[in-house]
N, C-alpha and C positions, 0 to 999 in steps of 0.2 A: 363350506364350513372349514374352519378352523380348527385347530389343540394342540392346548398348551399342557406338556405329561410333566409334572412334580415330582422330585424326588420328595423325603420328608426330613429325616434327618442332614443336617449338618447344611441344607437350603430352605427349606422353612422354619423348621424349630431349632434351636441350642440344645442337643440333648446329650451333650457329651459327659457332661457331670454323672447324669443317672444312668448311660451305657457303663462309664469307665467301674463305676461307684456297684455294679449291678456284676458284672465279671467277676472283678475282685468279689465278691460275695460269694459266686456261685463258685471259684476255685477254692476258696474258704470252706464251705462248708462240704467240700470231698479232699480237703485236705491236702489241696495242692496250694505249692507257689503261687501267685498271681502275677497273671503277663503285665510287661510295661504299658504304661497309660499308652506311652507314642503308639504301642505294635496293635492295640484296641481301637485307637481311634482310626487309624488304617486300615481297618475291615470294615466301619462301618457302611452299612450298604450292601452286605452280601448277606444272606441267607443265617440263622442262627446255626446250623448242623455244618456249615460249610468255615462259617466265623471258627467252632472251637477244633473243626478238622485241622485249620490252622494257629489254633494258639496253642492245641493240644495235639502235634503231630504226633506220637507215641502211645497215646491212648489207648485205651482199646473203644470198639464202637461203644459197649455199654457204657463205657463211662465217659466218654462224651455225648450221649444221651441224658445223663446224670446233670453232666454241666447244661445243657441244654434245659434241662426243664429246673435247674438251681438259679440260672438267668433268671427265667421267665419269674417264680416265686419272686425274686428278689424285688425285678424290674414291677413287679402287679405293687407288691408291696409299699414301695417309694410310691406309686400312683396314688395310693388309698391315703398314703400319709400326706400328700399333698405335695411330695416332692414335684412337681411341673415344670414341664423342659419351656421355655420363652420362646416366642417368637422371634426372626429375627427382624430388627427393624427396619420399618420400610413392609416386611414380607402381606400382612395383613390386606393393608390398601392397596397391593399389587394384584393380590389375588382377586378382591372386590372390583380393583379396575378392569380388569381380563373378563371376571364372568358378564358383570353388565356391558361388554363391547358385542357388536352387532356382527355375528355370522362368527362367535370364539367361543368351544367348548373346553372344558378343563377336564383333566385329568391327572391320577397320582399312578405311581410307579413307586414302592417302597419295599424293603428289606423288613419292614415292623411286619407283626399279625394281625390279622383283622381285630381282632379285638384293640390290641394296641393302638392300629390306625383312628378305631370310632370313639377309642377315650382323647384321643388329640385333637380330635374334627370338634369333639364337645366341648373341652377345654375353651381351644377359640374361637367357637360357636361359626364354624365353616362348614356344618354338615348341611347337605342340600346343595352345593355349589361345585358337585365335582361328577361330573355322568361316568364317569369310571374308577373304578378306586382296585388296585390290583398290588397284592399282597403278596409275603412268601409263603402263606400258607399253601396257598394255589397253581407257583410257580418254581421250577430250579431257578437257584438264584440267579442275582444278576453276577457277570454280565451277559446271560443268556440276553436270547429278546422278545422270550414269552410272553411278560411282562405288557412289554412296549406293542407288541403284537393284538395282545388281546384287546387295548385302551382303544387302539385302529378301529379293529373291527367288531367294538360294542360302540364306538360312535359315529361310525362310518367315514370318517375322516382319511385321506389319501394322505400315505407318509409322507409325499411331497411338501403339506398343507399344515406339516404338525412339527413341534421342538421337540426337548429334552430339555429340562432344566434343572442341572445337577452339581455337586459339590465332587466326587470323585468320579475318576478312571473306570468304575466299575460301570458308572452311569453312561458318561462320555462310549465308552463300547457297547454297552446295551444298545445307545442310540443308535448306534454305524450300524449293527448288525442288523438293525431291526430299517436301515434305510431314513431313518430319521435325524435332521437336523440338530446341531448341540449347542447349547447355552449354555457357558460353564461360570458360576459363579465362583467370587474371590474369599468369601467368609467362611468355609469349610472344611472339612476335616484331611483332605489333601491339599498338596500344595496349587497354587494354581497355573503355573509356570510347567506343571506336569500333565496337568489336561490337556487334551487334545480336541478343538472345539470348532465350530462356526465364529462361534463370538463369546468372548469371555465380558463378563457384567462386574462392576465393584459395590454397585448399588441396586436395590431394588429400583428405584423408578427409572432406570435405564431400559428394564426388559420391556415394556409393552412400544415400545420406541423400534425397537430393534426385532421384535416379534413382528411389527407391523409391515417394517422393513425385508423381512427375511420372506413373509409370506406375499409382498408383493411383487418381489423378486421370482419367485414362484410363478407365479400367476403369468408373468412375461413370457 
């Protein structure tokens, strides 16, 4: 067997408008400055309690607790009104090509909450195509390899046998640490000249090519 582990933001979905749009809120309503879009979109992917440790290093904990659940209000909020982060192009029929391939399980790896997670699986109607779905509710953030670890060993896949497929550095180490091969795509929220990879992707229908590739390499 096979797997293929997802990040979510910034390599499946576009969701930098409702992270950046979502900050700004929650430092809003405690009254603080709000960090620059650049230094938000540079966290995305790590843990929310770890994200405002860094945009709010002077804090005290309670109030970055504050920010922390002024996030989440905002980000539920923009869901209900329909604000929805897009797909990125290509990403939809990559996903559908990987799960119906013979002997290749899927999996996600993400910084969202579980709840976050099951409102975007709904959205792009992807619920049921993923045997691991692993959350920061569950895990220290990335770039532990918690994460990456658990995906393993609820699908029994040898990290040999499995990627990464990630937009930042946070991912890209998750992968190492965790023994796991890395796909670093070009559309997200770091640069991609800064990842450090297996194989860096510009488009989605390059991955199941180079997935194929990587795991039969493997197998030699």
């Amino acid at each position: 067997m096979r797997l293929v582990i997802f990040d979510v933001d910034g390599t499946l979905i576009d969701s930098q408008n409702n992270i950046v749009a979502s900050a700004e809120a929650a430092f809003a309503a405690l009254s603080l400055a709000a960090p620059a879009r650049a230094d938000v979109l540079r966290l995305v992917g790590l843990s929310l309690p770890e994200t405002m440790v860094r945009l709010a290093p002077t804090a005290t904990q309670a109030l970055r607790d504050d920010l922390v659940q002024a996030y989440k209000d905002s980000f539920r909020t923009m869901r209900l009104q329909g604000h929805d982060a897009p797909m990125f192009p290509g990403a939809r029929d990559a996903v559908l090509q990987l799960a119906g391939a013979p002997g290749t399980m899927l999996a996600i790896a993400t910084g969202k909450s579980r709840r976050g997670l099951e409102a975007m699986l709904d959205q792009h109607e992807l619920r049921g195509l993923f045997h691991s779905t692993q959350v920061a509710d569950d895990h220290p953030s990335k770039p532990h390899p918690s994460m990456v670890l658990a995906a393993l060993a609820e699908t029994g896949v040898a990290a040999r046998h499995a990627v990464m497929v990630g937009d930042t550095s946070f991912d890209m180490d998750m992968a190492a640490a965790a023994g796991v091969r890395r796909i670093a795509v070009g559309w997200g929220y770091h640069a991609p000249e800064l990842l450090v990879a297996d194989h860096h992707i510009s488009r989605f229908d390059e991955l199941a090519p180079i997935f194929d590739q990587m795991t039969e390499l493997a197998d030699g």
